[in-house]
C-alpha positions in Angstrom: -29.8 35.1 140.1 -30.3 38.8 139.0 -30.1 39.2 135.2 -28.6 42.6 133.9 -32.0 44.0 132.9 -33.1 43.5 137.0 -30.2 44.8 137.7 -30.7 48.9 135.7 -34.3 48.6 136.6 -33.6 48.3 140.4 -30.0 50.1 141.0 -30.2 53.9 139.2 -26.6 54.7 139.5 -25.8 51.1 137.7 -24.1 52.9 134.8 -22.0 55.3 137.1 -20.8 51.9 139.3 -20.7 49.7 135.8 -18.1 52.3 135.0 -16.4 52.6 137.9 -15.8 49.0 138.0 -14.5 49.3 134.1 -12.0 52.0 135.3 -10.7 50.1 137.9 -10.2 46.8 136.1 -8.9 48.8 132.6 -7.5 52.2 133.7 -9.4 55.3 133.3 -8.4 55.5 129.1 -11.3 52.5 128.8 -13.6 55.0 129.9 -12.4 59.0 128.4 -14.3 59.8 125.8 -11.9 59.4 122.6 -13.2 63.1 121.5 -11.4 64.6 124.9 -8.1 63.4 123.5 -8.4 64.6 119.7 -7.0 68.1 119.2 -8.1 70.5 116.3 -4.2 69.5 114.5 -5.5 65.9 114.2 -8.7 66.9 112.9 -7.0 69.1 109.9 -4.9 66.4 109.7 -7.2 63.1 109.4 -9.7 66.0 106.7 -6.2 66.2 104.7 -5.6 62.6 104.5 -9.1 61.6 103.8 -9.2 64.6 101.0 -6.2 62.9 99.6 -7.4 59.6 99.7 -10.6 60.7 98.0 -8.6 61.9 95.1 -6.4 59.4 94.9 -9.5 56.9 94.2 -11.3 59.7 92.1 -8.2 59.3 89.9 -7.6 55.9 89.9 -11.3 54.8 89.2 -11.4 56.9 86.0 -7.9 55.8 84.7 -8.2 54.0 81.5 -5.6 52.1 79.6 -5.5 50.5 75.9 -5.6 47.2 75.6 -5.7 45.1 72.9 -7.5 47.6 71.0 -9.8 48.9 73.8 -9.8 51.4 76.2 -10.3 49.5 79.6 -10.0 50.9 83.1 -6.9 50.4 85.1 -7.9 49.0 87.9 -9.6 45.6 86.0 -5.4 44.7 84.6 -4.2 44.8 88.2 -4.7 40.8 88.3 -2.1 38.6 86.2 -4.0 35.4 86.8 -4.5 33.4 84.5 -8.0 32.2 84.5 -8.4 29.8 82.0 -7.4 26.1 82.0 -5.0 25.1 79.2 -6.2 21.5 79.4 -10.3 21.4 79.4 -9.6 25.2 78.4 -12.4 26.3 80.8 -12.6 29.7 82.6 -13.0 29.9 86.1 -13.4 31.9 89.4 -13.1 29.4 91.9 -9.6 29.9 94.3 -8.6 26.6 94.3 -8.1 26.8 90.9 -6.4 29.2 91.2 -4.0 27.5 93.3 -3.6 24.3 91.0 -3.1 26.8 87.7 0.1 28.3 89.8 1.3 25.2 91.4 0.3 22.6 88.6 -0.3 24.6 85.6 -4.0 23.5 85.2 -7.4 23.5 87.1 -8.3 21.4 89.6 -10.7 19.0 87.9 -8.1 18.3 85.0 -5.9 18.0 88.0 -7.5 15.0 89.2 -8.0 13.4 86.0 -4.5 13.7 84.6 -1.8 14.4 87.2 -2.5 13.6 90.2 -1.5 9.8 90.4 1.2 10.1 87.9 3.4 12.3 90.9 
């Protein structure tokens, strides 16, 4: 059995009949190059929208709010999770707690110990 690497160093024109077979299976848009179909109106469109984006993150990332006396940025109050257990009152990252502190109202340790048999 011929590997692919026996294959391109025997057969030269293995690319142009690799292709070919990719066109025939796929349609000829599996092989265009993507750059034959973008026009100069995309480009100064996709520059536009990446400009915009740029600034809308520029502004974003800078945006500070006061909060409880400090000035914190923005985009660290987006979360309204609360974090910290109201039972062992223990802060943590882990999802699954933060699963059991919207469903249960408490981590998932003082889950175990206190609720889960009394159900």
């Amino acid at each position: 059995m011929k590997t692919l690497k026996d294959l391109e160093k025997h057969d030269p024109v293995y690319v142009a009949k690799l292709e070919q077979a990719i066109r025939e299976k796929y349609g000829e848009e599996a092989v265009t190059n993507p750059k034959a179909l973008w026009t100069k109106e995309q480009e100064r469109d996709y520059l536009e929208q990446k400009e915009e984006l740029r600034e809308k993150k520029k502004h974003n990332k800078f945006e500070k709010i006061e909060h409880e006396g400090f000035l914190i940025k923005k985009k660290l109050l987006t979360k309204d999770r609360e974090r910290v257990c109201p039972e062992c009152e223990l802060y943590s990252f882990d999802e699954r707690d933060d699963l059991y502190m919207i469903k249960h109202g408490c981590c998932y340790v003082c889950y175990i110990k206190h609720f889960e048999d009394r159900e």
